[in-house]
DRENPA-8945 format. One record per atom (N, C-alpha, C): y, z, x. Coordinates in steps of 0.001 Angstrom, whole numbers, padded with zeros to 6 digits, always signed. Layout:
<sites>
YZX;...
</sites>
This chain:
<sites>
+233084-032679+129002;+232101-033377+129799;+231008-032379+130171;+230293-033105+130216;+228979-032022+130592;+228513-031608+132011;+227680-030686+132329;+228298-029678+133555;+227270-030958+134478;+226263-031072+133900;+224656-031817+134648;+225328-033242+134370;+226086-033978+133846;+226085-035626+133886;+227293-036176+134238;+226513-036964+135521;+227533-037139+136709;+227904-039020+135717;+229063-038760+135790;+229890-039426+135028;+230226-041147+135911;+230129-042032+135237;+230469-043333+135867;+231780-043528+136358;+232649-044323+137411;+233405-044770+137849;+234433-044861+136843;+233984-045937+135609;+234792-046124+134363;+235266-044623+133420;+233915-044122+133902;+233980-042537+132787;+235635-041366+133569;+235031-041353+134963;+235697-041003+135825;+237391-041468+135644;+237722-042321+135871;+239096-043405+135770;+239756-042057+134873;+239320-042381+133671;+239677-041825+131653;+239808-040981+132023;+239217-039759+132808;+238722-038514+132490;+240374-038054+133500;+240856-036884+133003;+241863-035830+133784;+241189-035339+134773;+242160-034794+135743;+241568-034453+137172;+241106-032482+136582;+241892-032334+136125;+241379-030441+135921;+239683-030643+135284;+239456-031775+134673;+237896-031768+134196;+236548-032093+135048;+237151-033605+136083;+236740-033962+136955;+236342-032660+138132;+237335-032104+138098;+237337-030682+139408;+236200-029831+138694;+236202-029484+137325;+235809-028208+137045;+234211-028748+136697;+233784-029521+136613;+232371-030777+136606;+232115-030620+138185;+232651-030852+138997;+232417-031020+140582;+232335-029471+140881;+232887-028541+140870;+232942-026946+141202;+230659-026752+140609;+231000-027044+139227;+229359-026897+138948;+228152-027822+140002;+228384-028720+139770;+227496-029356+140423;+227503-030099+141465;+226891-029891+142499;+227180-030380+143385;+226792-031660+144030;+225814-032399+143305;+225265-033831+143234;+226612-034669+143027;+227507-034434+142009;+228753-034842+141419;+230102-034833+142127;+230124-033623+143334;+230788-033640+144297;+230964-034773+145319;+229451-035370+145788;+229604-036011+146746;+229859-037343+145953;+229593-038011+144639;+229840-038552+144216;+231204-038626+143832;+232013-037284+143673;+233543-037684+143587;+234254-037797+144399;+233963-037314+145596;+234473-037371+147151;+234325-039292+147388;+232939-039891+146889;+233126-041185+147071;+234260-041653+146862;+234255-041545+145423;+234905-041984+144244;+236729-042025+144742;+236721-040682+145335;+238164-040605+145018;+238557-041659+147107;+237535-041592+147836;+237659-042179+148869;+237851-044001+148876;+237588-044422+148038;+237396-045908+147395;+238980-046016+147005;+240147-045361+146512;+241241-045285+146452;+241942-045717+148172;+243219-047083+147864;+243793-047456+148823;+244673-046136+149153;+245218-045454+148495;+246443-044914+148496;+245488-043615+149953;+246229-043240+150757;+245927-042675+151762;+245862-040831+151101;+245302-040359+151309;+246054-038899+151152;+247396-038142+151128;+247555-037602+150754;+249249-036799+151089;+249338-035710+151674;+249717-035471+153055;+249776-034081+153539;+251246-033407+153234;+251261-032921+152584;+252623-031791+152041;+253229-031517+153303;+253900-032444+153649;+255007-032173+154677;+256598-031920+153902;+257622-030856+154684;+258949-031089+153519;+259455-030301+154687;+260860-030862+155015;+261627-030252+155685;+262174-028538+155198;+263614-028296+155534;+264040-027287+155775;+264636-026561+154241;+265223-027949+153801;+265643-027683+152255;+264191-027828+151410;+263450-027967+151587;+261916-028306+150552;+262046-029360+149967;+262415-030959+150707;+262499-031804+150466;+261268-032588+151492;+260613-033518+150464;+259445-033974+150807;+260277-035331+151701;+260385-035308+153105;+261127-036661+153450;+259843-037866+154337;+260152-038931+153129;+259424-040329+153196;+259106-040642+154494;+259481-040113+155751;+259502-040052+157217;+257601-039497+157388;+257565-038322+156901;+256571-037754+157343;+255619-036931+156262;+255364-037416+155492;+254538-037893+154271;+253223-038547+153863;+252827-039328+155232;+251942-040056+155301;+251754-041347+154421;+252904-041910+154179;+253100-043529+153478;+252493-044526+154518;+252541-045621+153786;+251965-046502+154601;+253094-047107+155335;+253570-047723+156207;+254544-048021+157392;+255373-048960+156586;+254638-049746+155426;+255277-051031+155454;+256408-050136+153885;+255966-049373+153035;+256471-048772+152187;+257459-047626+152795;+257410-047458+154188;+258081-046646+154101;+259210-046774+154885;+259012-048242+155658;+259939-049196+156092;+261198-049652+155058;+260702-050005+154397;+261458-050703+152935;+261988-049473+152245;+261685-048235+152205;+262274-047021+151502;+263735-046960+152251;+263184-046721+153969;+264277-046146+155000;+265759-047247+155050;+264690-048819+154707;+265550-049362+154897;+266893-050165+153394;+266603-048734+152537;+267179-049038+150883;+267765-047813+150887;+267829-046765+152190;+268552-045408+152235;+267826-044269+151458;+266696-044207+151001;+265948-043528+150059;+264904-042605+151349;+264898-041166+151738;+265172-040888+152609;+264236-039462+152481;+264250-039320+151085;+263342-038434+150267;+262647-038873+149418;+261495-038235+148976;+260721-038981+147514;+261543-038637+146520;+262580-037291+146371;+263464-036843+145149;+264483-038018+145153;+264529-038643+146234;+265672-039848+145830;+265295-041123+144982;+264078-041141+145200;+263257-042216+143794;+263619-041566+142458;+263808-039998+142268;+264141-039931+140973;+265633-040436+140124;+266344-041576+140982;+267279-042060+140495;+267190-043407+140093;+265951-043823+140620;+265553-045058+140990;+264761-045804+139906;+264999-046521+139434;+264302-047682+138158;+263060-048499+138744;+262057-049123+138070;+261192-049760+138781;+261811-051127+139276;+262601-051871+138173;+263498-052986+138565;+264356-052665+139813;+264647-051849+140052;+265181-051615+141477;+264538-051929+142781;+263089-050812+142258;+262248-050999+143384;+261797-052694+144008;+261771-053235+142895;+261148-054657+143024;+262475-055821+143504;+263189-054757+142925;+264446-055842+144019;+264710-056122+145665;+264423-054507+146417;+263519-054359+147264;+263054-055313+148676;+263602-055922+149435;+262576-056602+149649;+261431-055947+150411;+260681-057130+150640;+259436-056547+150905;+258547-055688+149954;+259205-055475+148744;+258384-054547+147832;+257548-055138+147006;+256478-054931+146891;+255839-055601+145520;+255282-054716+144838;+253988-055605+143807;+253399-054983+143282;+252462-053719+143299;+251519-053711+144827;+250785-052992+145445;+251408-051688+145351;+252755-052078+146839;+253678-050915+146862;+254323-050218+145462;+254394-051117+145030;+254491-050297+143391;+253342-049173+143352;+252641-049954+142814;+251180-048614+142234;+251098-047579+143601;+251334-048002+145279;+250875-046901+145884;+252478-045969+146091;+253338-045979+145571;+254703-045278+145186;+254780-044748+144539;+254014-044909+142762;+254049-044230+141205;+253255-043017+141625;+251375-043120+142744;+250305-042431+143123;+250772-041555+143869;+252036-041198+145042;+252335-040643+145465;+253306-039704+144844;+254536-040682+144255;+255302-039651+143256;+254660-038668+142174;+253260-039187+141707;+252296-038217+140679;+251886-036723+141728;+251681-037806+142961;+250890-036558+143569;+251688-035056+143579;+253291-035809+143974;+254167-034303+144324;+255372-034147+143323;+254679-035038+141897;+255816-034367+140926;+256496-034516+140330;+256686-036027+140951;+257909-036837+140633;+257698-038147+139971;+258632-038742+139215;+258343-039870+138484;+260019-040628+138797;+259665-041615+138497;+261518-042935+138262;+262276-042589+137472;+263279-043157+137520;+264157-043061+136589;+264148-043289+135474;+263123-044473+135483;+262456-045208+133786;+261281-044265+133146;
</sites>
């Protein structure tokens, strides 16, 4: 991608984050445009919270209440405990849907982790 052409929404989506970053480091017109960009996302931020063992626990993580209601209340207690976990599981769930799907996969990307599937 080129250092001067601040890239569309759609362009953006496609594009990997190490390219997106290293496009934004150059220019800084493109910055405030990706700061939009990435602010337009439901999924909240993640502050790297992890207890004593270096376990990221779903408590204090910054999930949204209603996802993290439905985690506490399926015994899943850590995000490493989703790595046992199938998506058909999740959706068995109640209270879980689709949403909570995609903002669960966005968080597990963020710190590492993926499902069982």
């Amino acid at each position: 991608m080129e250092q001067n052409h601040i890239p569309s929404k759609n362009e953006m989506e496609k594009t990997n984050n190490d390219e997106l970053f290293e496009v934004a480091n150059r220019n800084p017109s493109f910055r405030k445009v990706m700061v939009k960009f990435i602010s337009s996302f439901e999924v909240k931020p993640v502050v790297f919270i992890y207890d004593e063992e270096g376990k990221y626990n779903v408590r204090s993580i910054g999930l949204p209440e209603r996802i993290k209601n439905v985690l506490l209340q399926n015994d899943v207690e850590y995000l490493s405990d989703l790595t046992y976990v199938r998506s058909s599981d999740l959706f068995q769930m109640k209270n879980f849907g689709e949403k909570s799907y995609k903002e669960i996969l966005a968080v597990l990307d963020t710190y590492g982790f993926q499902l069982a599937d």
